[in-house]
CHARMM internal coordinates of N, CA and C (Angstrom, degrees):
IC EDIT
DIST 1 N 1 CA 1.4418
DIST 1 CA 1 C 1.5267
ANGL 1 N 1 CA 1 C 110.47
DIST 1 C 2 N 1.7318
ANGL 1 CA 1 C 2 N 124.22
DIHE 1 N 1 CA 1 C 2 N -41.68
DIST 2 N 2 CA 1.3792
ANGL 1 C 2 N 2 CA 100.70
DIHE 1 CA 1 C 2 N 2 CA 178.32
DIST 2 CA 2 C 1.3834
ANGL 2 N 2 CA 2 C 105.15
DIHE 1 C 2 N 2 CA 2 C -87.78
DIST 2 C 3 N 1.4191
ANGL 2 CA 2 C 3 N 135.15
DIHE 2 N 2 CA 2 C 3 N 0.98
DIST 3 N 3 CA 1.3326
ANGL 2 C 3 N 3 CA 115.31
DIHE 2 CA 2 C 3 N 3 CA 157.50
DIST 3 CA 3 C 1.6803
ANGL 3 N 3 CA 3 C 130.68
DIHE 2 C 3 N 3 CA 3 C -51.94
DIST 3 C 4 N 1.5910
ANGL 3 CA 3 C 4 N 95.93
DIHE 3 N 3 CA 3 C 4 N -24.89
DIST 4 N 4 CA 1.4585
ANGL 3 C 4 N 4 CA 102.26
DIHE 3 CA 3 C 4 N 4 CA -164.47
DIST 4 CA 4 C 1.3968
ANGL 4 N 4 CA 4 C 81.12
DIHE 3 C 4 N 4 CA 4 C -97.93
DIST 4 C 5 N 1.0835
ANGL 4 CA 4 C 5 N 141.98
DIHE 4 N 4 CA 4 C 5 N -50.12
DIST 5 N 5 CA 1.6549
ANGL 4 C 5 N 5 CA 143.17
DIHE 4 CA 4 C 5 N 5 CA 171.16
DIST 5 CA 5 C 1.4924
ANGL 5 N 5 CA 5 C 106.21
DIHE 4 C 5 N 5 CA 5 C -13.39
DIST 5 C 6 N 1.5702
ANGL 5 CA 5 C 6 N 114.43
DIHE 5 N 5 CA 5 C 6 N -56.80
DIST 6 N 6 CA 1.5682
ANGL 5 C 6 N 6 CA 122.10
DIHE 5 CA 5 C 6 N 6 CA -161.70
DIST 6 CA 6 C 1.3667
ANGL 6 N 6 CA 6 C 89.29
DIHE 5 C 6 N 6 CA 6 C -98.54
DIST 6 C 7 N 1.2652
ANGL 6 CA 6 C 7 N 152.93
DIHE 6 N 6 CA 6 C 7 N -53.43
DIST 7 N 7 CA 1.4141
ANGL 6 C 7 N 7 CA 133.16
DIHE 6 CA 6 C 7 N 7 CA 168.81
DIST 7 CA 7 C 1.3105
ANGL 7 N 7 CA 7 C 128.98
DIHE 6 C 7 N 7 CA 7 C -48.65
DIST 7 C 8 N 1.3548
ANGL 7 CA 7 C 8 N 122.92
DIHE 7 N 7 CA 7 C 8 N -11.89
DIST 8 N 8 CA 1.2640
ANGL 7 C 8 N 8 CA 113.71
DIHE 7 CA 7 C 8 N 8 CA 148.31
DIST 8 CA 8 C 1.1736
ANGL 8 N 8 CA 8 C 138.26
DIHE 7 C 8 N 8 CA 8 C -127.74
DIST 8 C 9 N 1.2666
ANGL 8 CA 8 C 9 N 96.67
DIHE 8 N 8 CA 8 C 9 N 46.99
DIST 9 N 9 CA 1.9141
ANGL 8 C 9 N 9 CA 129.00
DIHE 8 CA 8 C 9 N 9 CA 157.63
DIST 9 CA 9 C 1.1250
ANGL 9 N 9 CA 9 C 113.67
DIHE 8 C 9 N 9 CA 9 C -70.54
DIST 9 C 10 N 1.2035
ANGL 9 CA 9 C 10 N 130.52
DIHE 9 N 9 CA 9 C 10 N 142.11
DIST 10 N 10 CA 1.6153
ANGL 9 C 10 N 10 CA 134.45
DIHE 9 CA 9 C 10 N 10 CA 170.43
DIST 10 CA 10 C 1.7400
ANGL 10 N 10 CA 10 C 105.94
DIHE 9 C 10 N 10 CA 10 C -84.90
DIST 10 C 11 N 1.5976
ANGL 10 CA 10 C 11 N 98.33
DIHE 10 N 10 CA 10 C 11 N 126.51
DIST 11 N 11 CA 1.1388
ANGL 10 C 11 N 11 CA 86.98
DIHE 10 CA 10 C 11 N 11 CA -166.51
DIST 11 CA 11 C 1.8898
ANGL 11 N 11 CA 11 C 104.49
DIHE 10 C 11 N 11 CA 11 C -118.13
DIST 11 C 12 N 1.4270
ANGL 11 CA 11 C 12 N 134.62
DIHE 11 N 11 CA 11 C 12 N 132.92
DIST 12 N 12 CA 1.2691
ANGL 11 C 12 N 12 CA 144.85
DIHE 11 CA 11 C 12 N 12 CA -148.09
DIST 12 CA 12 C 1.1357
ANGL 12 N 12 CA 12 C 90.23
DIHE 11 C 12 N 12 CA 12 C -51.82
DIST 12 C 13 N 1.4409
ANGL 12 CA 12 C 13 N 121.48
DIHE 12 N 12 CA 12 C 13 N -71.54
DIST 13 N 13 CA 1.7848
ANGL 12 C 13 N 13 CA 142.25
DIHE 12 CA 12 C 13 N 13 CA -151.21
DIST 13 CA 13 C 1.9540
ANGL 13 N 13 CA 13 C 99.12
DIHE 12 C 13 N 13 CA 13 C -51.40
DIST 13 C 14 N 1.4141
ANGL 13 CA 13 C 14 N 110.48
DIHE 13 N 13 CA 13 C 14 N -47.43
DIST 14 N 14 CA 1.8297
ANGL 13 C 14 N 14 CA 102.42
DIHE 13 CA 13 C 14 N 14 CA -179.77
DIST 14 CA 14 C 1.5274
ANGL 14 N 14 CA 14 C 102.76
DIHE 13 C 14 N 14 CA 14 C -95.90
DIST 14 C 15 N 1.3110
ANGL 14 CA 14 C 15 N 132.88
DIHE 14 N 14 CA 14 C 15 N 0.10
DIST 15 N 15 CA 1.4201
ANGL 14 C 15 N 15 CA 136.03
DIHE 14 CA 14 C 15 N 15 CA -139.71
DIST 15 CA 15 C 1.6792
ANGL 15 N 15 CA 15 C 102.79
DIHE 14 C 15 N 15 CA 15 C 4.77
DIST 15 C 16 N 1.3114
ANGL 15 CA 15 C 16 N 123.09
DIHE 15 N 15 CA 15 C 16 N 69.23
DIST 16 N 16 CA 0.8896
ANGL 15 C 16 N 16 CA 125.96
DIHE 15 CA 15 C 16 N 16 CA 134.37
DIST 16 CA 16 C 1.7091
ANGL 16 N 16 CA 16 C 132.36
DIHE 15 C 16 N 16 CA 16 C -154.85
DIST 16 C 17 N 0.8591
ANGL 16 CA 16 C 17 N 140.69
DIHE 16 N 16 CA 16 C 17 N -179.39
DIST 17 N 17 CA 2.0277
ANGL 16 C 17 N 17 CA 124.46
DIHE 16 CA 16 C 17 N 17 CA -178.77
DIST 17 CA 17 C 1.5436
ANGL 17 N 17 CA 17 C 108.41
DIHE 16 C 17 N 17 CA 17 C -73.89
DIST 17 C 18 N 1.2033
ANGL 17 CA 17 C 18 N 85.52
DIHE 17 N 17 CA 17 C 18 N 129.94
DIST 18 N 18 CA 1.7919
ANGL 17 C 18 N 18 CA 89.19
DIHE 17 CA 17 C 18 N 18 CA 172.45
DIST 18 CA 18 C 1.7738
ANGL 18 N 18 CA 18 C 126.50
DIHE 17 C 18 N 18 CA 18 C -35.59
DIST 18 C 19 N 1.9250
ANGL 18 CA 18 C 19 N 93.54
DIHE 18 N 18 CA 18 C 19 N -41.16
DIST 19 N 19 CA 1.6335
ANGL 18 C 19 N 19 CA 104.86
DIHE 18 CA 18 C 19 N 19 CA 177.02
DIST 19 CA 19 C 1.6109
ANGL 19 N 19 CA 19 C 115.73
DIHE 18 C 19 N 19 CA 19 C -69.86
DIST 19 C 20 N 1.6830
ANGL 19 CA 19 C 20 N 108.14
DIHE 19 N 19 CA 19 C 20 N -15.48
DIST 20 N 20 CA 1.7380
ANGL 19 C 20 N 20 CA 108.01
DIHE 19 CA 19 C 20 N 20 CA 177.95
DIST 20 CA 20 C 1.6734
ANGL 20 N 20 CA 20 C 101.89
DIHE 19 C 20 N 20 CA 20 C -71.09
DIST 20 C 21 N 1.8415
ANGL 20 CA 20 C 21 N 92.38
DIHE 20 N 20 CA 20 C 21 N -29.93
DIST 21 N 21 CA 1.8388
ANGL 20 C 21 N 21 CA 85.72
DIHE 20 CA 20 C 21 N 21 CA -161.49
DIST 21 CA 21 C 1.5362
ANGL 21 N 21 CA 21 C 112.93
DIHE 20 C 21 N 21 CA 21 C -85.51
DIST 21 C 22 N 1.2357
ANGL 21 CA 21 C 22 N 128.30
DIHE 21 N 21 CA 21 C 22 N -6.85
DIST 22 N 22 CA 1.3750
ANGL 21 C 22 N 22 CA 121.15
DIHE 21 CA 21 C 22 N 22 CA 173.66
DIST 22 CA 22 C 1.6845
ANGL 22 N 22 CA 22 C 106.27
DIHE 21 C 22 N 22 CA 22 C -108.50
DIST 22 C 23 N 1.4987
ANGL 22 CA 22 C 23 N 115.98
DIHE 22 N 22 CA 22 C 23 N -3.98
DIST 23 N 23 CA 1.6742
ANGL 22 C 23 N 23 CA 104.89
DIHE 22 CA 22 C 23 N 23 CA -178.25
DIST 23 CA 23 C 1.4821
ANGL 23 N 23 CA 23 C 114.84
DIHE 22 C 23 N 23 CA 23 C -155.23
DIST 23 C 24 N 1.4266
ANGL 23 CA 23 C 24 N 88.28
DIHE 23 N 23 CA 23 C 24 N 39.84
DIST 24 N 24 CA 1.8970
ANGL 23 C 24 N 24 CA 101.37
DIHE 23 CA 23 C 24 N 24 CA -172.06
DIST 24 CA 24 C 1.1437
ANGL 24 N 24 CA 24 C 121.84
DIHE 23 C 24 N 24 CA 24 C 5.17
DIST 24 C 25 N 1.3612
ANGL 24 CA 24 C 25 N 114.77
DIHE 24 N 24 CA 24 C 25 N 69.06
DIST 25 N 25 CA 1.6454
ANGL 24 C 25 N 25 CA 114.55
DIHE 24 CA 24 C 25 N 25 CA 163.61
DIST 25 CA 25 C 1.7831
ANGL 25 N 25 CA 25 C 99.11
DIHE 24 C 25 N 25 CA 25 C -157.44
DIST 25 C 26 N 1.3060
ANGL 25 CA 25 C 26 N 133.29
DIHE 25 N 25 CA 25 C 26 N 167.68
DIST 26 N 26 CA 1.2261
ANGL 25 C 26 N 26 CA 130.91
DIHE 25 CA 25 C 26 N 26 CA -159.14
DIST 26 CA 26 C 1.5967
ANGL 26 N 26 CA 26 C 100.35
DIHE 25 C 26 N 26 CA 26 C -144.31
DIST 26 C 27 N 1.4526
ANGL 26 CA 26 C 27 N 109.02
DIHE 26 N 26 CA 26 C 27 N 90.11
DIST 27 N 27 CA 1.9385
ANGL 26 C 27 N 27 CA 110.45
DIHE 26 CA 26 C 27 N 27 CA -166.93
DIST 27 CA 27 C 1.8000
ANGL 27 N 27 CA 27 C 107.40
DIHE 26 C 27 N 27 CA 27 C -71.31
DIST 27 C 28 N 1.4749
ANGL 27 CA 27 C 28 N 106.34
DIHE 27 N 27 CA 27 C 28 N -23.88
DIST 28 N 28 CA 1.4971
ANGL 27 C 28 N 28 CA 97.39
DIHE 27 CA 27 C 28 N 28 CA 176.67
DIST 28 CA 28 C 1.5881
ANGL 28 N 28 CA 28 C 117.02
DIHE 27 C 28 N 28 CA 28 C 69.31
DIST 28 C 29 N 1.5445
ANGL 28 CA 28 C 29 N 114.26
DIHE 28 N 28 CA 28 C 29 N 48.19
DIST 29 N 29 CA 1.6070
ANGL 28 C 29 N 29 CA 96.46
DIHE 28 CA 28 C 29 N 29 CA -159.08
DIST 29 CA 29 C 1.1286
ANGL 29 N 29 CA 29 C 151.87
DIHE 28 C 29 N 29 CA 29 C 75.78
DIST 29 C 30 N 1.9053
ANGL 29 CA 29 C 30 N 110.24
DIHE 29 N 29 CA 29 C 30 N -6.35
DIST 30 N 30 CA 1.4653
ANGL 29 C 30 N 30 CA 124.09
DIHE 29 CA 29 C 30 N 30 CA -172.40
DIST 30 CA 30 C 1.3895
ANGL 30 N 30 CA 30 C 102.03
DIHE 29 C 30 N 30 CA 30 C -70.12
DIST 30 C 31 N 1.3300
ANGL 30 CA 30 C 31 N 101.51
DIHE 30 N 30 CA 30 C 31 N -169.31
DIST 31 N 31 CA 1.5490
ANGL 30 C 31 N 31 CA 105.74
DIHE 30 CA 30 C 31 N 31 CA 178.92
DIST 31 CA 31 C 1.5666
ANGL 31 N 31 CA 31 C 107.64
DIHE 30 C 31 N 31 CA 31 C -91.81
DIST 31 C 32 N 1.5119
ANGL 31 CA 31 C 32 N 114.64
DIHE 31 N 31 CA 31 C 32 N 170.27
DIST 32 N 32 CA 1.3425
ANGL 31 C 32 N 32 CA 108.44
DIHE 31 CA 31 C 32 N 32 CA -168.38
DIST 32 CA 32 C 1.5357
ANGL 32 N 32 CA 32 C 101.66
DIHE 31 C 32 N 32 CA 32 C -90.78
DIST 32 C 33 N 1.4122
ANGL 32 CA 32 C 33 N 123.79
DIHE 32 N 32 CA 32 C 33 N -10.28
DIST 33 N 33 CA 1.8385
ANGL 32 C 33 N 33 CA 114.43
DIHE 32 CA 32 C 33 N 33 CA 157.57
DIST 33 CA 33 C 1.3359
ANGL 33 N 33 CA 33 C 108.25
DIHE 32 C 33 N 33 CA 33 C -67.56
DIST 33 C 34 N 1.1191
ANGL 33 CA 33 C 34 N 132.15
DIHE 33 N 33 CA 33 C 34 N -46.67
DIST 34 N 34 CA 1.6476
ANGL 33 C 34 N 34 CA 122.44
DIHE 33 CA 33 C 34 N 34 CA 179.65
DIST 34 CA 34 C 1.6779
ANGL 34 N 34 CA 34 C 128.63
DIHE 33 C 34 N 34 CA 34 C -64.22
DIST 34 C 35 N 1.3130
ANGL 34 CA 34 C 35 N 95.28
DIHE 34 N 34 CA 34 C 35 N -24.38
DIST 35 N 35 CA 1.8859
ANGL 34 C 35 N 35 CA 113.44
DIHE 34 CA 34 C 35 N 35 CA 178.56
DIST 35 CA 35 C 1.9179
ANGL 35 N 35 CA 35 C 79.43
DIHE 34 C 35 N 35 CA 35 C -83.64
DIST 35 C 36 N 1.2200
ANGL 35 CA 35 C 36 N 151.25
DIHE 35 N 35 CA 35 C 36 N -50.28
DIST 36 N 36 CA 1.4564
ANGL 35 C 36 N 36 CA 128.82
DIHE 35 CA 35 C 36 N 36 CA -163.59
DIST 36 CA 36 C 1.8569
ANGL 36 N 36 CA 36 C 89.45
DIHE 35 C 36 N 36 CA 36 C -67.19
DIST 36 C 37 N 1.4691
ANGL 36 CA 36 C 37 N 138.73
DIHE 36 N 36 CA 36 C 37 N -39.13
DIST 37 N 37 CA 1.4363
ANGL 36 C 37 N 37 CA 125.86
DIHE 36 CA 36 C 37 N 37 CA -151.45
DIST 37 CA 37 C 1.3981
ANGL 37 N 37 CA 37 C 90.47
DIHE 36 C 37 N 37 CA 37 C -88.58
DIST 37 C 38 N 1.1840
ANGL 37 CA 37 C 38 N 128.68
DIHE 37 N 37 CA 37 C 38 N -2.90
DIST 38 N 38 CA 1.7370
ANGL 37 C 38 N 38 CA 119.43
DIHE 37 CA 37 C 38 N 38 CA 179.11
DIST 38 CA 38 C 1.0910
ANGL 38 N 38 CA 38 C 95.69
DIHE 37 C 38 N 38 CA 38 C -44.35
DIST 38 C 39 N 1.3182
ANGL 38 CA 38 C 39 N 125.13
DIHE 38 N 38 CA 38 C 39 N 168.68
DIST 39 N 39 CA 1.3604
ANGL 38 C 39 N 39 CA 143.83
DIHE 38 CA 38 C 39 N 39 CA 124.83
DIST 39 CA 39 C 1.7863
ANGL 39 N 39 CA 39 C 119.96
DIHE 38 C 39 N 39 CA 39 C -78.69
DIST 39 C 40 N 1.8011
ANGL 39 CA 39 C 40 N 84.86
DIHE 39 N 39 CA 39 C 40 N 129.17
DIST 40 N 40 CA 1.6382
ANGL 39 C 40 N 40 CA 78.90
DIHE 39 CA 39 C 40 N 40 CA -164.91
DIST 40 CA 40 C 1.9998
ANGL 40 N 40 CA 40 C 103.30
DIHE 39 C 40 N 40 CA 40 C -112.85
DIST 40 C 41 N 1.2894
ANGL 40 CA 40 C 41 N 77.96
DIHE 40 N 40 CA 40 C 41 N 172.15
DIST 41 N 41 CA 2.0528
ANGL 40 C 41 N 41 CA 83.20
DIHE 40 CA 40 C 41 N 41 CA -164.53
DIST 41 CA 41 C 1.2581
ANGL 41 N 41 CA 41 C 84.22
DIHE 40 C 41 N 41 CA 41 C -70.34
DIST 41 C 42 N 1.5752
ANGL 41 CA 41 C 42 N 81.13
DIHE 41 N 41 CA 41 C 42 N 150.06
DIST 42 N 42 CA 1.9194
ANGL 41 C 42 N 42 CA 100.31
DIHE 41 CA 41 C 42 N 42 CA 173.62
DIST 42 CA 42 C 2.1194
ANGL 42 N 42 CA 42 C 110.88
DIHE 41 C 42 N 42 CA 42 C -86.58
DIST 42 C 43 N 1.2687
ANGL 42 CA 42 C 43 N 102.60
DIHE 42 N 42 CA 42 C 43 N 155.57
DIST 43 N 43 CA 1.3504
ANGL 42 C 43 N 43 CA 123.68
DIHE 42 CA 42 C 43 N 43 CA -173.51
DIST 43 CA 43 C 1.5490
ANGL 43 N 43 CA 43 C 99.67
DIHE 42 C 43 N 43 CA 43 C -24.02
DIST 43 C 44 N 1.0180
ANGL 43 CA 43 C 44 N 107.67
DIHE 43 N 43 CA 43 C 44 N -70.56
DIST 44 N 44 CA 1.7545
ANGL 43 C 44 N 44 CA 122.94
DIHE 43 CA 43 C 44 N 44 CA -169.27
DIST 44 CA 44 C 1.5914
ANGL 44 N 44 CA 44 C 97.74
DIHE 43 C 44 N 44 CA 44 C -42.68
DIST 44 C 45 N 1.0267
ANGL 44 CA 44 C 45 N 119.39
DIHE 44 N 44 CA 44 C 45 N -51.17
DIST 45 N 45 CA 1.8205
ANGL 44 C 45 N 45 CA 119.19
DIHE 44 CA 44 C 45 N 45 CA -146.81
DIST 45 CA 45 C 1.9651
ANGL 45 N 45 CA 45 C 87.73
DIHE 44 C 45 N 45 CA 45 C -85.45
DIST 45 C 46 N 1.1011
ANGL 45 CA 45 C 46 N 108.48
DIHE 45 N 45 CA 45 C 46 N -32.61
DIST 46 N 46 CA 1.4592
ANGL 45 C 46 N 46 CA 110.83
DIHE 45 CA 45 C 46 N 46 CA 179.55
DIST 46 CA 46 C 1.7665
ANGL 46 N 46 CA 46 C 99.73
DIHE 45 C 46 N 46 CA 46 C -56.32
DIST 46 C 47 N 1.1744
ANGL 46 CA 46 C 47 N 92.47
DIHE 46 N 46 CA 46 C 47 N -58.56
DIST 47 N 47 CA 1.7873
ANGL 46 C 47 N 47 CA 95.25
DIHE 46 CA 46 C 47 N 47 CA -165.36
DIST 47 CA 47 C 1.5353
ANGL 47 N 47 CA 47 C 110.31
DIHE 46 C 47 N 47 CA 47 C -37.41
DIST 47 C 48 N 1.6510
ANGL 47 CA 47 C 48 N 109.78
DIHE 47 N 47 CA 47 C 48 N -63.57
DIST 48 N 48 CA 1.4154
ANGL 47 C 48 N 48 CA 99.49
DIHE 47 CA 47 C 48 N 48 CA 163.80
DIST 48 CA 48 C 1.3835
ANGL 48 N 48 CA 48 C 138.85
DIHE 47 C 48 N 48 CA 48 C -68.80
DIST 48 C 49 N 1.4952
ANGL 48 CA 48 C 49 N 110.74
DIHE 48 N 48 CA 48 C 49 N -3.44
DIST 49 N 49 CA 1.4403
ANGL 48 C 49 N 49 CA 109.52
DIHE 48 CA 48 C 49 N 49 CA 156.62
DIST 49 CA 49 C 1.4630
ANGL 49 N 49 CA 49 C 118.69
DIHE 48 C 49 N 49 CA 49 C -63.58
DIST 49 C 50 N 1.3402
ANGL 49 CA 49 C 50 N 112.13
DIHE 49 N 49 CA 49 C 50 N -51.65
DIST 50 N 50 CA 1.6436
ANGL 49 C 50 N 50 CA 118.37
DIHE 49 CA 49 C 50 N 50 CA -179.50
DIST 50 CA 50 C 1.7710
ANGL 50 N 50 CA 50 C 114.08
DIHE 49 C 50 N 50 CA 50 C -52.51
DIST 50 C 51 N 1.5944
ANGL 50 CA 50 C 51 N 104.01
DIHE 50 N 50 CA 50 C 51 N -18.32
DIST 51 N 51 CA 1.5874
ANGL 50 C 51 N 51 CA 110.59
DIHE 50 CA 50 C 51 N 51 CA -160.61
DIST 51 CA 51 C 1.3326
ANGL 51 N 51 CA 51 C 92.69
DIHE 50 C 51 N 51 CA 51 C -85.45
DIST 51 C 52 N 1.4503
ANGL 51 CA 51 C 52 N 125.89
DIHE 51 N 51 CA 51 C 52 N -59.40
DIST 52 N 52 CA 1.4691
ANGL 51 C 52 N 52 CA 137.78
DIHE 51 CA 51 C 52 N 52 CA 161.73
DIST 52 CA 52 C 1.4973
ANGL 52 N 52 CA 52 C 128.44
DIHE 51 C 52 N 52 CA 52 C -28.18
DIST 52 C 53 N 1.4627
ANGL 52 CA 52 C 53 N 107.49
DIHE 52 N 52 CA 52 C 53 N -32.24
DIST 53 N 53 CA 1.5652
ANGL 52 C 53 N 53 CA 121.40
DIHE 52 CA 52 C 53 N 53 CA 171.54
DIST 53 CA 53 C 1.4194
ANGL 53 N 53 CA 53 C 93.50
DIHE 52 C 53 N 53 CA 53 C -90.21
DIST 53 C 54 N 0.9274
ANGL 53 CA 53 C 54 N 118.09
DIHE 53 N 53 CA 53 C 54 N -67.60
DIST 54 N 54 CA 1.9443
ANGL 53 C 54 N 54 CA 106.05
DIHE 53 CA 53 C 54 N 54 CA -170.12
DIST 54 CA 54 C 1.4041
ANGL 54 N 54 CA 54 C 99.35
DIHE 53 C 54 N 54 CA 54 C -42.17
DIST 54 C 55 N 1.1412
ANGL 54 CA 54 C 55 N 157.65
DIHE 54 N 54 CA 54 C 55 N -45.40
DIST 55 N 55 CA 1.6578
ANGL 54 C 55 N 55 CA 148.18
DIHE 54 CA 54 C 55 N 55 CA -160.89
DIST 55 CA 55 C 1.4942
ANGL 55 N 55 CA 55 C 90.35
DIHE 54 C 55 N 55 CA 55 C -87.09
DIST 55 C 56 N 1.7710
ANGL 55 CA 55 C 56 N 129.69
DIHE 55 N 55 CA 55 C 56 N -56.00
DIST 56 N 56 CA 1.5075
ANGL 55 C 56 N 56 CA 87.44
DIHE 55 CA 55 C 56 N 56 CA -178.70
DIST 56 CA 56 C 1.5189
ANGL 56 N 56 CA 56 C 132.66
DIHE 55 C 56 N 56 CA 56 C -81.13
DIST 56 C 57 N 1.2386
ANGL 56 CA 56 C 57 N 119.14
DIHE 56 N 56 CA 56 C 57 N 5.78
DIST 57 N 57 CA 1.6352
ANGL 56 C 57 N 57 CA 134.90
DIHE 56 CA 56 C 57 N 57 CA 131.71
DIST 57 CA 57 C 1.2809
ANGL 57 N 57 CA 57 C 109.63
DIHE 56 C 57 N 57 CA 57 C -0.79
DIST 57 C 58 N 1.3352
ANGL 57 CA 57 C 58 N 88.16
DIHE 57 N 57 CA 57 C 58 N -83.56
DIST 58 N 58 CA 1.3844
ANGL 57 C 58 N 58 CA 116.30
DIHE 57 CA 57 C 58 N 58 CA -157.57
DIST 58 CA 58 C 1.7228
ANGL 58 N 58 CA 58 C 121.88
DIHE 57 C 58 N 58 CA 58 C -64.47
DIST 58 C 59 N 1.2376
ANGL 58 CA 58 C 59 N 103.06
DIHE 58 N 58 CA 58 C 59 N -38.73
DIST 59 N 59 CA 1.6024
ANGL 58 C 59 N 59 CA 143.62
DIHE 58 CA 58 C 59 N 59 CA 142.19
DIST 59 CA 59 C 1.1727
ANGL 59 N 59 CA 59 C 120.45
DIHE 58 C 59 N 59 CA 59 C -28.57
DIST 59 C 60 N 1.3370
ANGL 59 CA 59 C 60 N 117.28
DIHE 59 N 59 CA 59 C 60 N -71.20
DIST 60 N 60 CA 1.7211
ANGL 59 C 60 N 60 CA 115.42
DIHE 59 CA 59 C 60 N 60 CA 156.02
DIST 60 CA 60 C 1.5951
ANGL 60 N 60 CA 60 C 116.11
DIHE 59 C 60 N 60 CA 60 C -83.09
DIST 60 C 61 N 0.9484
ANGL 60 CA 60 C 61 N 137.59
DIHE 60 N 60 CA 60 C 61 N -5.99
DIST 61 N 61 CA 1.9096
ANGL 60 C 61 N 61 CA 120.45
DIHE 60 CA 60 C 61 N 61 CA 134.29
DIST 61 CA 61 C 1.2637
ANGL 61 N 61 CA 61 C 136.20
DIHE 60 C 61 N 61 CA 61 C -50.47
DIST 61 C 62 N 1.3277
ANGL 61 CA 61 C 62 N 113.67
DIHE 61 N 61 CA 61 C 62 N -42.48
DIST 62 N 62 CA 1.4503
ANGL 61 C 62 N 62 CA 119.56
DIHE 61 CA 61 C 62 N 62 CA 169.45
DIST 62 CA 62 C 1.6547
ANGL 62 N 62 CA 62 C 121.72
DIHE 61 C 62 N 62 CA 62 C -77.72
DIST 62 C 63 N 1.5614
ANGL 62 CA 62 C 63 N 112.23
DIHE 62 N 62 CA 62 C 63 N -18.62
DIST 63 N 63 CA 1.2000
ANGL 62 C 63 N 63 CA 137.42
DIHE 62 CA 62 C 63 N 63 CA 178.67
DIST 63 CA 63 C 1.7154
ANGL 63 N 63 CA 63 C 115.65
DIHE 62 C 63 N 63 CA 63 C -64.60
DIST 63 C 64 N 1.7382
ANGL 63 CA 63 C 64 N 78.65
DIHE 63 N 63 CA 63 C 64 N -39.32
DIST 64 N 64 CA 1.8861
ANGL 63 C 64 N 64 CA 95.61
DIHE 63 CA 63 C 64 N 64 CA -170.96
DIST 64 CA 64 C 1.4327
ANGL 64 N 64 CA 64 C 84.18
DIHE 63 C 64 N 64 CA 64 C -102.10
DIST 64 C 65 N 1.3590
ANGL 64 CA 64 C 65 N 163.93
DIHE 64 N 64 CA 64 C 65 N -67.45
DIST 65 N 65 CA 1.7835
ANGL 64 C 65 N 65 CA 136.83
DIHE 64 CA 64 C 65 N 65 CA 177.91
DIST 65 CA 65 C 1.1298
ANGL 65 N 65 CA 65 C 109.56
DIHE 64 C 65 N 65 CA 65 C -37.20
DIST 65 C 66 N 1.0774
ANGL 65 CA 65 C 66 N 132.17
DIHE 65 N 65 CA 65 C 66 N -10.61
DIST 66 N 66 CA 1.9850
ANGL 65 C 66 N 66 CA 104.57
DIHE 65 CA 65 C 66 N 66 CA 170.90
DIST 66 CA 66 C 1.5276
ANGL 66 N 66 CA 66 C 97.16
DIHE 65 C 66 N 66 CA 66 C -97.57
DIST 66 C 67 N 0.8623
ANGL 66 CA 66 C 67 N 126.96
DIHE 66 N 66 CA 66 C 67 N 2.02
DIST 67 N 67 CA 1.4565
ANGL 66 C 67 N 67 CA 113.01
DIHE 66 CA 66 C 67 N 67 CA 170.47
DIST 67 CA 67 C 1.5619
ANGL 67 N 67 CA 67 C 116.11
DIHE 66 C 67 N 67 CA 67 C -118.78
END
COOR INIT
IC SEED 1 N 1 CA 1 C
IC BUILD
């Protein structure tokens, strides 16, 4: 349970939840039978999700060297 606790935390560095970034959908606390009946993003829409997280990655690395 706090695994799923911290996976679906919003996290600064992707500004988005770890569980959006590996299964494009955002359960918000649901239960873990209702996060399996999601509907989850298809392959394609992931790809540019993952592309979008790698730049703000990258974004908060350079963010955290100036300080």
């Amino acid at each position: 349970m706090a695994e799923f606790a911290y996976n679906n935390g919003y996290q600064e560095s992707i500004k988005r939840t770890p569980i959006f970034a590996n299964y494009g959908i955002n359960p918000e606390y649901q239960t873990i039978r209702h996060l399996m009946q999601e509907e989850i993003t298809p392959p394609e829409n992931m790809s540019q999700l993952h592309h979008t997280l790698q730049a703000e990655m990258t974004e908060a690395q350079l963010r955290h060297m100036e300080y």
